[in-house]
C-alpha positions as CSV (number, residue, x, y, z in Angstrom):
1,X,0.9,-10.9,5.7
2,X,-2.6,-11.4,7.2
3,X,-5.8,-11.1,5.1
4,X,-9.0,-10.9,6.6
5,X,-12.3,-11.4,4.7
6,X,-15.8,-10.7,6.0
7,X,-17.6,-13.6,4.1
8,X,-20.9,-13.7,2.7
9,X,-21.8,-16.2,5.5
10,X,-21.2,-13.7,7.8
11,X,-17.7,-15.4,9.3
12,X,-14.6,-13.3,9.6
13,X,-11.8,-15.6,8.2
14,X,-9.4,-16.6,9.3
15,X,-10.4,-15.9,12.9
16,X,-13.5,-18.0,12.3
17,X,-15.2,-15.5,14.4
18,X,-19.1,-14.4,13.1
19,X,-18.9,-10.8,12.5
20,X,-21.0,-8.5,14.6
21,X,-23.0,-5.3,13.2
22,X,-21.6,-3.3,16.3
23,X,-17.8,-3.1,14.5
24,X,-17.1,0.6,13.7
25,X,-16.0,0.3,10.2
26,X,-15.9,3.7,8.6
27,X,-17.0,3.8,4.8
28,X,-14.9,6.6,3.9
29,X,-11.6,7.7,5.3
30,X,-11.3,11.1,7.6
31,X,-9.5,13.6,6.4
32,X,-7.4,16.9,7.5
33,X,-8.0,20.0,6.2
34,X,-5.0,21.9,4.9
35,X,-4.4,25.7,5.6
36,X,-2.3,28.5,6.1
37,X,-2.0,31.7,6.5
38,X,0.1,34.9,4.6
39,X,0.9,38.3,5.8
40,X,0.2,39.0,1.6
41,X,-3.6,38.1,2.4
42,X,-6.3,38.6,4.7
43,X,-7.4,35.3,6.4
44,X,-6.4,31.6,5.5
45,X,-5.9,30.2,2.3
46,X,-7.1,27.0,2.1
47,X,-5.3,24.5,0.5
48,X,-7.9,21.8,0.2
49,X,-7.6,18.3,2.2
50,X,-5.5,15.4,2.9
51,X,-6.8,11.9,3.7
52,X,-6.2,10.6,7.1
53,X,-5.6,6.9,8.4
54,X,-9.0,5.4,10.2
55,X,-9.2,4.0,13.3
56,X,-11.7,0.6,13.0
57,X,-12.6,-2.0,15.8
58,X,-13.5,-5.3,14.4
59,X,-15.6,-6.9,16.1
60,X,-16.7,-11.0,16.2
61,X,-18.2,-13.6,19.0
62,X,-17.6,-17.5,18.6
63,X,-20.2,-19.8,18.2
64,X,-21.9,-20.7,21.7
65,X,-21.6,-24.1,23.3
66,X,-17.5,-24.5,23.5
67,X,-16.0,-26.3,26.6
68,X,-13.1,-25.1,27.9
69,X,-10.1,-26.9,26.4
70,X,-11.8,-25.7,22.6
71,X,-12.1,-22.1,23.8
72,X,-8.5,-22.3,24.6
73,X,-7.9,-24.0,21.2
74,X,-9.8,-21.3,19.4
75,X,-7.7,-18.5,21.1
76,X,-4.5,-19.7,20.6
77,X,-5.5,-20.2,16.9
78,X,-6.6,-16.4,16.6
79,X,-3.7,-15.0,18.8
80,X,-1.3,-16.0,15.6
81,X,-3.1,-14.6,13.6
82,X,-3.5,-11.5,15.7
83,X,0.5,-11.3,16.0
84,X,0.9,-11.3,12.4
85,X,-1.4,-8.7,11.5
86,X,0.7,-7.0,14.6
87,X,3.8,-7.3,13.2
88,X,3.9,-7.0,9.7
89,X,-0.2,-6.2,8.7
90,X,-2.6,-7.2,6.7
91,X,-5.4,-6.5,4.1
92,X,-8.9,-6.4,4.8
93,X,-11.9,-7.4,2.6
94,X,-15.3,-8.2,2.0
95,X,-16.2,-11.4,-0.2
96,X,-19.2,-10.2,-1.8
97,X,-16.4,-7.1,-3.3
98,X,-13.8,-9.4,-4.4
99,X,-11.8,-6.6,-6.6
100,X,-10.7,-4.1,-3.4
101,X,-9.2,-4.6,-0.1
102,X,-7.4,-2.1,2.3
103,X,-4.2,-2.1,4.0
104,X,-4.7,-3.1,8.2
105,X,-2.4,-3.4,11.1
106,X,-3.5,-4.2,14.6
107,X,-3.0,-0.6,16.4
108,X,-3.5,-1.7,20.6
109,X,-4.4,-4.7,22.0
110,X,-7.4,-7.6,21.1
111,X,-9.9,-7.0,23.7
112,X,-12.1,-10.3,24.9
113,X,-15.5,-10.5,27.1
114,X,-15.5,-14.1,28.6
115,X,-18.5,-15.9,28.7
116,X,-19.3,-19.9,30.1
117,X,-19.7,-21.0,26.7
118,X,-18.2,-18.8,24.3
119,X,-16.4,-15.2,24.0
120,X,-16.7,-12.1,22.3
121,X,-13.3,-10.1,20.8
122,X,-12.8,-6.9,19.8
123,X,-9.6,-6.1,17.5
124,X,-8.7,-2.3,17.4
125,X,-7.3,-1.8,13.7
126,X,-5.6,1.4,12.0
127,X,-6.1,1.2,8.1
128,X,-5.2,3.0,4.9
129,X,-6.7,6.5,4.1
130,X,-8.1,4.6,0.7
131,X,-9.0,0.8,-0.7
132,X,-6.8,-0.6,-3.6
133,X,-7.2,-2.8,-6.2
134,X,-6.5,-6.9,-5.1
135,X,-4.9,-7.6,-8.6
136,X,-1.9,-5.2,-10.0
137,X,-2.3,-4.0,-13.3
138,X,-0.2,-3.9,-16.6
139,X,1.3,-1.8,-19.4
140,X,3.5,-3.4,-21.7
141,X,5.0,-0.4,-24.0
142,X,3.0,2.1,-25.4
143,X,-1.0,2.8,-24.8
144,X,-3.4,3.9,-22.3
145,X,-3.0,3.6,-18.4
146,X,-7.0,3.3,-17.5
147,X,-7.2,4.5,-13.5
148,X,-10.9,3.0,-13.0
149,X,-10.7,4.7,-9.3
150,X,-11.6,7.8,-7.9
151,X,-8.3,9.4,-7.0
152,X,-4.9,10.0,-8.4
153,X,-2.5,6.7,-8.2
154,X,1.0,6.3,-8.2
155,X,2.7,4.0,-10.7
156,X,5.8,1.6,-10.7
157,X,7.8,2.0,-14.2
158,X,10.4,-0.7,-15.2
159,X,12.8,0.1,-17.9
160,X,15.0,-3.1,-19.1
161,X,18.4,-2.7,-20.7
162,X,20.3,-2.2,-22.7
163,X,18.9,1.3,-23.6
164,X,20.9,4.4,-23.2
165,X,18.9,7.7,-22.4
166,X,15.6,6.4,-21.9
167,X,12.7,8.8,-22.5
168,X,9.0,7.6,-21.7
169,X,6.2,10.4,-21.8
170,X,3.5,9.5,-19.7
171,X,0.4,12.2,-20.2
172,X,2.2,15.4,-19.8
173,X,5.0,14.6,-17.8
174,X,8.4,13.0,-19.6
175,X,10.5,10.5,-17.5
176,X,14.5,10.9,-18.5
177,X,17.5,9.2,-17.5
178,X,20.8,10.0,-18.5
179,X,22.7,7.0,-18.6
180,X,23.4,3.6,-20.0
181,X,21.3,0.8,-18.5
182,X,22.9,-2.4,-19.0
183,X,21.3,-5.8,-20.9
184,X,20.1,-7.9,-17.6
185,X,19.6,-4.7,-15.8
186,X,16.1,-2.6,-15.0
187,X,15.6,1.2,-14.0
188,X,12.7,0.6,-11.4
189,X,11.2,3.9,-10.6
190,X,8.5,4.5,-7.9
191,X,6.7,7.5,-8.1
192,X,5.1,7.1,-4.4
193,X,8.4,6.5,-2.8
194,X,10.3,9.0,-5.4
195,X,12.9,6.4,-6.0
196,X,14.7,5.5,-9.4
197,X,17.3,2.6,-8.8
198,X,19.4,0.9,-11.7
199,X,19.0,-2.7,-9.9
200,X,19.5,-2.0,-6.0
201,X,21.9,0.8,-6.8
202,X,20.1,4.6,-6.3
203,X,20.0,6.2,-9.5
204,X,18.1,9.7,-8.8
205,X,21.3,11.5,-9.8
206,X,21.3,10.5,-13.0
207,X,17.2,10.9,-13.2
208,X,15.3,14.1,-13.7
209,X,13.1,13.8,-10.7
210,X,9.3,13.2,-12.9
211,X,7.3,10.8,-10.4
212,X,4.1,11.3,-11.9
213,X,0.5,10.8,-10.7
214,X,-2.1,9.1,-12.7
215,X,-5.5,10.9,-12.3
216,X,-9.0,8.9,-12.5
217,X,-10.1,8.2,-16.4
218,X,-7.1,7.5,-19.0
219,X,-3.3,8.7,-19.6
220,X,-1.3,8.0,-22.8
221,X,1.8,6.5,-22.5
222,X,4.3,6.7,-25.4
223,X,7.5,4.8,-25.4
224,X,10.7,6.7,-27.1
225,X,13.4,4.9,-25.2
226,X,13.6,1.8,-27.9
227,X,13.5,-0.3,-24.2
228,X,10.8,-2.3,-23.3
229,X,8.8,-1.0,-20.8
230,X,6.3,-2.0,-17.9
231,X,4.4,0.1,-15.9
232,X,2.8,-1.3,-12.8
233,X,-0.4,0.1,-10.7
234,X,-3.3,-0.7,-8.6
235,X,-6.6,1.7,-9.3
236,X,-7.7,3.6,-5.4
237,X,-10.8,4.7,-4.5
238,X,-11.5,7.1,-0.8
């Protein structure tokens, strides 16, 4: 997976490209208001809004005074990058913000302006609606899940056997499984993905369908599955 950092120099690693001012980077991501209407009332009801992906075009030139067979070198360095942020993505971020990045994937094709001595590219890119934390954090067990963003995240909670009938209350939602999780076994649940699996097997029948949201500040977490316990999560901001 591709990760592209606007460094404090002013270089775009690893296309080795100097950034340009002109990229259309949007600060905040677009969103959709959400409505509908009731024969019950008069008008809309309004049901608030929901973030939207942004479009961003990334712009960078090379440095001037290239001959030919090193502008050719320079391009065939940046088209693999280019078809790995195609295929499978990447993250963007800035050095001098070293703690957040946000998901990218190319989203048409690299556009280039030739020029004797140099060229200029353009990389259209379609990002996440919201920037996430670089490192993942931790719970081990009981305590306090501290969301230091600025919207509600989702979590990843591991549950390692043997425990049978785990219960975990996590702010004021309770997680439940009815079942038997076996020593060298995990219950993984994802509560952005609404998945519960015992290993690779799907387990939601057994599971009573909590997949809480962790709002901004802190959220106690209390363990009464005798199990230990991880819970996984990166903080968001808009």
């Amino acid at each position: 997976m591709a990760m592209i950092t606007i460094k404090n120099s002013g270089i775009i690693d690893p296309f080795g490209l100097r950034f340009l001012r002109e990229s259309k980077l949007q600060l905040m991501a677009p969103t959709r208001d959400i409505k509908d209407t009731s024969d019950e009332f008069d008008g809309e009801i309004d049901f608030g809004a929901e973030l939207k992906c942004s479009d961003w075009i990334l712009i960078g030139v090379t440095e001037e005074g290239l001959n030919t067979t090193e502008k050719m070198q320079v391009k065939r360095n940046i088209a693999g990058h280019l078809n790995t942020l195609r295929l499978n993505g990447g993250y963007f971020k800035y050095e001098s913000d070293p703690y957040r990045r946000i998901f990218v994937r190319m989203s048409g094709r690299a556009e280039i302006e030739e020029y004797p001595s140099w060229f200029k590219l353009s990389i259209p890119l379609k990002t996440a609606p919201f920037w996430e934390s670089v490192n993942e954090n931790y719970l081990f067990g009981d305590g306090v899940i501290s969301n230091n963003g600025t919207m509600d995240i989702p979590i990843i909670i591991e549950v390692k056997g043997p425990v049978t009938n785990p219960k975990i209350i996590i702010g004021n939602e309770t997680i439940e499984f009815a079942g038997v999780i076996e020593e060298n076994n995990t219950l993984t649940i994802n509560t952005e993905n609404k998945t519960a699996r015992v290993g690779t097997v799907n387990a939601l029948d057994n599971y009573n369908d909590a997949f809480p949201y962790i709002p901004p500040g802190t959220t106690t977490v209390i363990n009464n599955s005798n199990s230990e316990l991880t819970i996984r999560w990166r903080d968001r901001w808009f």
